[in-house]
Every structure is written in C-alpha cells, then in structure tokens.
N, C-alpha and C positions, 0 to 999 in steps of 0.2 A: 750433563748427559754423559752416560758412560762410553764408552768406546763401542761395545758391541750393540750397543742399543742405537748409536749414530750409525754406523757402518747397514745396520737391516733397515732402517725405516729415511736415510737419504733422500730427497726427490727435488726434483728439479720444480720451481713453482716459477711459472712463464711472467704471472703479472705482479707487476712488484710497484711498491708504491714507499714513497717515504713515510718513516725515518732510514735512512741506508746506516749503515757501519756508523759506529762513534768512533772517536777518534781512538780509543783502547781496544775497541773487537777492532777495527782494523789493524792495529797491529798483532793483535795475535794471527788475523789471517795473515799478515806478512811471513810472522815468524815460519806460522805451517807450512807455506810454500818452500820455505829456504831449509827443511827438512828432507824434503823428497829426497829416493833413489838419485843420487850423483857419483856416476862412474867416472874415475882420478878425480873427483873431487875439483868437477872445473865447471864448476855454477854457468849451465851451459841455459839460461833465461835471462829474461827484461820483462819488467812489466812497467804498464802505464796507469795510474789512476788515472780516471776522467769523471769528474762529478763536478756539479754550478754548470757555470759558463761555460766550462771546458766541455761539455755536453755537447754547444752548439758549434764547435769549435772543429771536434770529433765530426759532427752532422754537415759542416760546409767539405770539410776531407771527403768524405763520403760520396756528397753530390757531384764535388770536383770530377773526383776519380768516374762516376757513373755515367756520366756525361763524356770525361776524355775516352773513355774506352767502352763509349757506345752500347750503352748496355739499356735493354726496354725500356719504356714510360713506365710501367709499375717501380722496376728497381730507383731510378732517378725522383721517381713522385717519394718517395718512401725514404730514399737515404737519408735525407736530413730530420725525421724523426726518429728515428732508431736506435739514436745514442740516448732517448728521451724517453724508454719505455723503465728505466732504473733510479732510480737517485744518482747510485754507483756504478761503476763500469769498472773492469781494472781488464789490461788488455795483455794480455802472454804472448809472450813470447820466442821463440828458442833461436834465441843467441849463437848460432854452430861455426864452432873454430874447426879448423882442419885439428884431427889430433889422431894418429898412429893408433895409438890403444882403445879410441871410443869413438866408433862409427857413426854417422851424423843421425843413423835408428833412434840412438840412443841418448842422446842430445836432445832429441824431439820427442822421446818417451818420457821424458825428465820433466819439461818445460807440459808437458800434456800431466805428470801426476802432479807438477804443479796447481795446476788447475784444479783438479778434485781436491790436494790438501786445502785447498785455497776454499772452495765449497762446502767442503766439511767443517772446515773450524765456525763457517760463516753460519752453516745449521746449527751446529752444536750452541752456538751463543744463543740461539731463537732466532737468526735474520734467514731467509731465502735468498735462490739465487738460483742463475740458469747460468749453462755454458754453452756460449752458439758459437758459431762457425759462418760458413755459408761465404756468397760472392767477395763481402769486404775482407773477407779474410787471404784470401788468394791475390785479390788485387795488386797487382803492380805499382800504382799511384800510389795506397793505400800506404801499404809498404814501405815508399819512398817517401810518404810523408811522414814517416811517423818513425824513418831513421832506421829502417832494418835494411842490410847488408842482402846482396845478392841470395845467399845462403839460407837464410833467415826463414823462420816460418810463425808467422801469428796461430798461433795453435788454440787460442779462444776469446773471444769475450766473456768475459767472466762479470753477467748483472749482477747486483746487489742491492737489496731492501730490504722490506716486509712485505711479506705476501697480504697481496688484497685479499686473499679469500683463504680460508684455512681449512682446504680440504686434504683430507691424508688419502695417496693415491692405493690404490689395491697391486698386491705382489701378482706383476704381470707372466713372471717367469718361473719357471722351477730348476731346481739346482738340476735336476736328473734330465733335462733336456738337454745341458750344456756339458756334463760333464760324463767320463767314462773311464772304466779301468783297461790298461793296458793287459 
C-alpha cells in the first residue's frame, strides 16, 4: 500500500478476530513506532505486548484495579474480558523524564504518534486495529501494575487482528470544515 493511499483510507476496525500480527509485521510495527516525532531524541515510550495468556493476565489487572477503586458493576462485569476482544494488544505508553528542553506535552505527543505509526504499519500490512483509551487507562492500580512511574501516562491500547468484517468506513469529515487561512 502506498503511503498516501494508507494515510486517506485508515480506519479503526472495532471487531477484530485472529490471526493478529506474525511475528515479521509485528516487528515492522515496532520498527514504525520507534520512528515517530522524538524531540532531543529521548524515546520518551514503553510499550507492552499482551497476546495468549498474557490476555488473561492483562483482564485479572483490570478487574483488580475495578474493584480496588470502586468503580460500577458494568465496568468490573467487563474488565476481564476486554483484553480478549484482539488476538493482540500492545499497550503505550509515555515514559516522561523531567527534561529542560521537552515539555512532558511533548513526551505524551510522541508516545500518542506512536500509536498511529503503530496502526498504520498494522493497516498497511492488511491486519486492523483500534486504539482505545478509556477508564483502564487512567487507572491508578492499572498504572502500578504494569510499572509506570507517577508521571507516566498509558496513552492507548493499541488492538490488533483481522477484521471480522470487511466494511470500508465512508469519509465522515471534510478537510474544509477543519481547516482555514489566516
């Protein structure tokens, strides 16, 4: 897929079913992420694979946390499947160091275009993928479980498959609503 033909036709596919990444398109998505915008050049990410058993692994963290920090019956009924809607998971990170010249903005803008590079390469190969967010991201436990520093911010999950369903979404936006001359 060419570059500008990936970039207009991108999209997030929600249901995803194995086969996820082989072990060669996954490392080209590694490669892509470790491309991204890096201001001083201070690889300011972590990511986590989570795929197999680490799935359920991921889903007992989950519960943990939903549970310690009292959060609904839907959120708690749910946590431990969640990790279970992908083959693949791979979880971002941003890693933020104190540093003079790159503001912790920009750290977390790094670790977040990591995620699109990371999606991108994952389309371009033919695999789908979503990037969510949401309560386990914020989470405190969450967080502590999985080694991120005070600072730190889980900036996605990033799914990974094959789309069950091979619908091409319709261009919901136009450039001229977003954009304007000074």
């Amino acid at each position: 897929m060419d570059a500008l033909t990936l970039l207009q036709t991108r999209q997030s596919d929600p249901r995803l079913i194995a086969p996820g990444p082989t072990a060669e398109q996954l490392e080209i998505i590694k490669r892509a992420a470790i491309k991204v915008p890096d201001h001083g050049c201070i690889a300011p990410w972590r990511f986590i694979v989570v795929e197999g058993d680490a799935r359920n692994k991921l889903g007992d963290i989950y519960h943990q946390a939903a549970v310690a920090e009292n959060q609904d019956d839907r959120t708690i009924e749910r946590a431990k499947d969640l990790p279970l809607r992908s083959p693949m998971m791979i979880i971002a990170i941003a890693d933020v160091t104190e540093n003079p010249k790159v503001p912790r903005i920009e750290q977390v803008q790094s670790a977040g275009c990591a995620v699109l590079a990371m999606q991108q390469a994952a389309f371009a190969q033919g695999l789908g993928g979503i990037w969510r967010t949401g309560y386990f991201a914020q989470s405190p436990a969450v967080k502590a479980a999985l080694g991120c520093k005070e600072q730190d911010e889980i900036v996605g999950y990033l799914y990974l498959g094959t789309p069950e369903v091979d619908i091409k979404k319709p261009i919901r936006h136009k450039p001229e609503t977003f954009f304007e001359n000074l």
